[in-house]
N, C-alpha and C positions, 0 to 999 in steps of 0.2 A: 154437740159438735158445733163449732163457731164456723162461719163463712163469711167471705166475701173479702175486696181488695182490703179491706182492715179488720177483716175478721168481725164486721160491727155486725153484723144476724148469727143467734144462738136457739139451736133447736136439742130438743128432749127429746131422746124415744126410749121405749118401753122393750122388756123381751119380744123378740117374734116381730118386730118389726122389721121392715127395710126403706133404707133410704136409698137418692140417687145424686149423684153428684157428677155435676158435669166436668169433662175431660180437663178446662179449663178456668175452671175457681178455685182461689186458693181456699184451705181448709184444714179446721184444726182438731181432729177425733178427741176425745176426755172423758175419763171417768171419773165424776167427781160425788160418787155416791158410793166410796169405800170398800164397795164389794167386788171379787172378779167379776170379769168380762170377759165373757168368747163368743168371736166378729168372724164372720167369715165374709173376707173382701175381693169380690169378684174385680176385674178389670177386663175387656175388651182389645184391648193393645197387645199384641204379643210380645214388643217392645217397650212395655211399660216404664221399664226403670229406666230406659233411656232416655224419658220424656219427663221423669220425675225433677221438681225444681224446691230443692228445700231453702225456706222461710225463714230459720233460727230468729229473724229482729220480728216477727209475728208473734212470736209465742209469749212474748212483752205483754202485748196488746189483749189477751185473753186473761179476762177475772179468774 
């Protein structure tokens, strides 16, 4: 996963992990190890997608 206002910090995690991402950093999920992935992504918000703000000129900026 890439974070931050340029996406410039990139973290790895393994099965069985979790991560935490706060309400307010942008962020860019990726799998780039060819195999499926199943995420199950909790939110807090019950108006989540109201507050979602998509990036499209971000996804540039990720290797």
């Amino acid at each position: 996963m890439y974070w931050g206002k340029r996406l410039e910090h990139c973290m790895e995690t393994e099965a069985g992990e979790m991560i935490f991402v706060h309400a307010d950093i942008s962020h860019l999920p990726i799998n780039n190890s060819g195999a499926e992935v199943k995420a199950v992504i909790v939110r807090t918000d019950p108006h989540e997608q109201d507050s979602v703000v998509l990036l499209p000129e971000l996804e540039a900026l990720a290797p």
